[in-house]
C-alpha positions as protocol buffer text, in pm:
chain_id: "A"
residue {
  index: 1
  type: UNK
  ca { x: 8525 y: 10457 z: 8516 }
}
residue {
  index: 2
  type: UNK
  ca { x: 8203 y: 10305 z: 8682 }
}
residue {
  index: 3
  type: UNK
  ca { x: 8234 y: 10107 z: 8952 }
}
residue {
  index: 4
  type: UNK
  ca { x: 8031 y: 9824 z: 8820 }
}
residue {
  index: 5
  type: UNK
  ca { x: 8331 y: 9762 z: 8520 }
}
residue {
  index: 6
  type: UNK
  ca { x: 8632 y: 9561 z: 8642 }
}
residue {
  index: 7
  type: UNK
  ca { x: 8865 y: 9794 z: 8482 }
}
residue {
  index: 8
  type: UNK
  ca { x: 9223 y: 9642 z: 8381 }
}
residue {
  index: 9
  type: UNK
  ca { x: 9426 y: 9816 z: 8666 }
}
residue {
  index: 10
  type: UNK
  ca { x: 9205 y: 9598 z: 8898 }
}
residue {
  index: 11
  type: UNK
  ca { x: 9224 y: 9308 z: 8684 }
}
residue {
  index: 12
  type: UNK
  ca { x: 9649 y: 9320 z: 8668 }
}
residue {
  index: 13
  type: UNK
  ca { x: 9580 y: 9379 z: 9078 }
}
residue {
  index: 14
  type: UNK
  ca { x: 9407 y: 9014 z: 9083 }
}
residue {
  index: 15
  type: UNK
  ca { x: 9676 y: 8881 z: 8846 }
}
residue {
  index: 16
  type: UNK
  ca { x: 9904 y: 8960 z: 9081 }
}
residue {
  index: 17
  type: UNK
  ca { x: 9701 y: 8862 z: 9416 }
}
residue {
  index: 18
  type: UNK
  ca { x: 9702 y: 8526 z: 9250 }
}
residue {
  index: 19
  type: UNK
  ca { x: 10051 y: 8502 z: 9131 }
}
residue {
  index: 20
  type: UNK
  ca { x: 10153 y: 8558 z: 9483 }
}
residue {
  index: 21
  type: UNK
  ca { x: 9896 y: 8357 z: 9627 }
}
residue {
  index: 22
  type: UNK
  ca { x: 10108 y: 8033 z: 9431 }
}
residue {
  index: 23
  type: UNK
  ca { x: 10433 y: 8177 z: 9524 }
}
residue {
  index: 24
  type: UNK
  ca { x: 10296 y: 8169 z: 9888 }
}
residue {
  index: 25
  type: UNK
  ca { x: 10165 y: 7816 z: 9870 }
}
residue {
  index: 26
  type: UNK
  ca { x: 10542 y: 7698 z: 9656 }
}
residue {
  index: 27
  type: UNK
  ca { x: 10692 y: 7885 z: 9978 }
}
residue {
  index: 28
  type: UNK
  ca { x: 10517 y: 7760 z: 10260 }
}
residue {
  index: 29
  type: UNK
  ca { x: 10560 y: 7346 z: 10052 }
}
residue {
  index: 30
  type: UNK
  ca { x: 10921 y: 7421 z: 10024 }
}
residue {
  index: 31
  type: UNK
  ca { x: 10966 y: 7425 z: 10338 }
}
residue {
  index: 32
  type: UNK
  ca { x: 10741 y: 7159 z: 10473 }
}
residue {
  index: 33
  type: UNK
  ca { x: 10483 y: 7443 z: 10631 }
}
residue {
  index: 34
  type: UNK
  ca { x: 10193 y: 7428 z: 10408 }
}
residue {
  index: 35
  type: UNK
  ca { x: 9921 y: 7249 z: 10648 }
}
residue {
  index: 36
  type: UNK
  ca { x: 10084 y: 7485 z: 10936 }
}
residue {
  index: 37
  type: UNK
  ca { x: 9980 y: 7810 z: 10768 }
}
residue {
  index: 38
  type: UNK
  ca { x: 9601 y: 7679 z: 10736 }
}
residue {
  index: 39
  type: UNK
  ca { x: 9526 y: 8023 z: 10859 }
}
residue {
  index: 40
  type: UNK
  ca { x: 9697 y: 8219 z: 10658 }
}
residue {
  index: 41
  type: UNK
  ca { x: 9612 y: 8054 z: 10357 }
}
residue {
  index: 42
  type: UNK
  ca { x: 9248 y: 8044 z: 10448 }
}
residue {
  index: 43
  type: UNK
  ca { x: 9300 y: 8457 z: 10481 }
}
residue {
  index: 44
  type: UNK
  ca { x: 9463 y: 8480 z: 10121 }
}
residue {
  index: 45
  type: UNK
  ca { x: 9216 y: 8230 z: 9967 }
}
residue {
  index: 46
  type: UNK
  ca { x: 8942 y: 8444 z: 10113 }
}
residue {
  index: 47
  type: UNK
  ca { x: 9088 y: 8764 z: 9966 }
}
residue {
  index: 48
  type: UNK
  ca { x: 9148 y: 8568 z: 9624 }
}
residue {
  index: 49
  type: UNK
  ca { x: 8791 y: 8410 z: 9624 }
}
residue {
  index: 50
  type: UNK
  ca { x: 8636 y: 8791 z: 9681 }
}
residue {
  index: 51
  type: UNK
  ca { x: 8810 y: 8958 z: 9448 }
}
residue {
  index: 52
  type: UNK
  ca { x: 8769 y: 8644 z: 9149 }
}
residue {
  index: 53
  type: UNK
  ca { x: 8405 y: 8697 z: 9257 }
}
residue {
  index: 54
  type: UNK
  ca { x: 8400 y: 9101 z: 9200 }
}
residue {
  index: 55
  type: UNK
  ca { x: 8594 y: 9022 z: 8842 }
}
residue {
  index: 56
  type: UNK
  ca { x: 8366 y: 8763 z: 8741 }
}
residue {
  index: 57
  type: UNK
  ca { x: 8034 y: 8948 z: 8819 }
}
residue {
  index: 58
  type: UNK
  ca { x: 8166 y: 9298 z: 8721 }
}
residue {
  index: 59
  type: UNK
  ca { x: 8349 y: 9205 z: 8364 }
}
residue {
  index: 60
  type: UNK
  ca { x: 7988 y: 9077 z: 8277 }
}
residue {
  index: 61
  type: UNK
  ca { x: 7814 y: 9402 z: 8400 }
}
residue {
  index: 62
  type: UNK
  ca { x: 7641 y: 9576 z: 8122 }
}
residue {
  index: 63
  type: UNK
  ca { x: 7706 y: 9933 z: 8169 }
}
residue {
  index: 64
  type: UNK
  ca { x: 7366 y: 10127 z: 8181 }
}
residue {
  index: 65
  type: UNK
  ca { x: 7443 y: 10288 z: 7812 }
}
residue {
  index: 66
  type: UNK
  ca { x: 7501 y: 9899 z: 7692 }
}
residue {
  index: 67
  type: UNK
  ca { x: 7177 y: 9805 z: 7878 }
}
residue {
  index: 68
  type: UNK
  ca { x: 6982 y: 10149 z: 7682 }
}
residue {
  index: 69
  type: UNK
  ca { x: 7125 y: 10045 z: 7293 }
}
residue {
  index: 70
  type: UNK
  ca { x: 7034 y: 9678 z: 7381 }
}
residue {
  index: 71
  type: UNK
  ca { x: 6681 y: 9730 z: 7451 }
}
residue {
  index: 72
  type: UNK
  ca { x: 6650 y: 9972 z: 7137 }
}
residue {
  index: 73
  type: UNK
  ca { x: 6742 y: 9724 z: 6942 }
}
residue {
  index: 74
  type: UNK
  ca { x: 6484 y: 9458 z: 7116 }
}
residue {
  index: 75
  type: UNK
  ca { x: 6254 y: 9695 z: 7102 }
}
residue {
  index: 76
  type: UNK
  ca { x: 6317 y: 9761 z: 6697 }
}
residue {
  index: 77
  type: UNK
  ca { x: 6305 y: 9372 z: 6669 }
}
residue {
  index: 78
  type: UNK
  ca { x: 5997 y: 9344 z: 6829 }
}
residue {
  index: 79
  type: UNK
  ca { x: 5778 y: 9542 z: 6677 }
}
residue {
  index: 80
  type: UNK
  ca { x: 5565 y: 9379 z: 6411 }
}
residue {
  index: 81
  type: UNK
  ca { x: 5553 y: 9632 z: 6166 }
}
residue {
  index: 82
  type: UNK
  ca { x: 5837 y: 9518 z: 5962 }
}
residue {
  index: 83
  type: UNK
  ca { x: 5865 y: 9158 z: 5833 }
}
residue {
  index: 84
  type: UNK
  ca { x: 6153 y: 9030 z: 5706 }
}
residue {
  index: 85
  type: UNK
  ca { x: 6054 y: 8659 z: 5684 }
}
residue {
  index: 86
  type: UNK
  ca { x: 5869 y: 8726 z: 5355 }
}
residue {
  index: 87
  type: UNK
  ca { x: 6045 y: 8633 z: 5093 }
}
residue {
  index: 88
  type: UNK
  ca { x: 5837 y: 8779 z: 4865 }
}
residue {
  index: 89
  type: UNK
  ca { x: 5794 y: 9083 z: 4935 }
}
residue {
  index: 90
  type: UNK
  ca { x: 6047 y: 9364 z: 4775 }
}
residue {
  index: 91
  type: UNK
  ca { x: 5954 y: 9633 z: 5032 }
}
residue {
  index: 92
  type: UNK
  ca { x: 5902 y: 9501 z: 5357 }
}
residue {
  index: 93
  type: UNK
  ca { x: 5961 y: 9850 z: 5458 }
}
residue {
  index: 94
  type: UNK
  ca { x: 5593 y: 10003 z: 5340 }
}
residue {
  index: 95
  type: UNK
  ca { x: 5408 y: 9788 z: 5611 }
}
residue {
  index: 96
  type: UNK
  ca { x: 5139 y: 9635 z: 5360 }
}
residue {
  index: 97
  type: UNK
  ca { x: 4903 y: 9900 z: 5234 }
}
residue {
  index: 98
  type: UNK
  ca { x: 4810 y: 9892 z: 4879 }
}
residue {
  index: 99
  type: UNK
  ca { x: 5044 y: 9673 z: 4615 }
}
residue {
  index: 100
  type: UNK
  ca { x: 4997 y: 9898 z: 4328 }
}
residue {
  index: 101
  type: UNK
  ca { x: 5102 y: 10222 z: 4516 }
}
């Protein structure tokens, strides 16, 4: 898989990071040590904050073949041989030449 995709073995990997981020930070207020371990948490925040960054940016990535059939299909929209917005006309597909034909 591409790197650009945040594929869902890295996405269970943050799941986790963060579940035992909280279990760190229960820990560490159990026991009357949070504001000690400013250090550590400001490692393990640092390592969460990266890697929400990476999933955020990444599961929005548009993987090149997306990118490709998106711009066909702006391109098909944009040209302005076929009109749809004309109600009246039954072939919009013949691009106006002669009625009668």
């Amino acid at each position: 898989m591409s790197e650009e995709v945040y594929g869902p073995e890295r996405a269970q990997r943050l799941v986790a990071l963060l579940r035992a981020l909280a279990e760190r930070i229960r820990d560490l207020d159990r026991t009357g040590r949070l504001l000690d371990a400013a250090p550590e948490l400001q490692k393990l925040l640092g390592n969460a904050r990266s890697e929400l960054f990476h999933y955020e940016v990444r599961s929005t990535y548009d993987t090149p073949d997306a990118a490709e059939s998106r711009r066909i299909v702006e391109e098909a929209m944009g040209s302005g041989d076929l009109s749809l917005d004309d109600p009246d006309d039954d072939d919009p597909w013949r691009g106006g030449g002669d009625p009668q034909a």
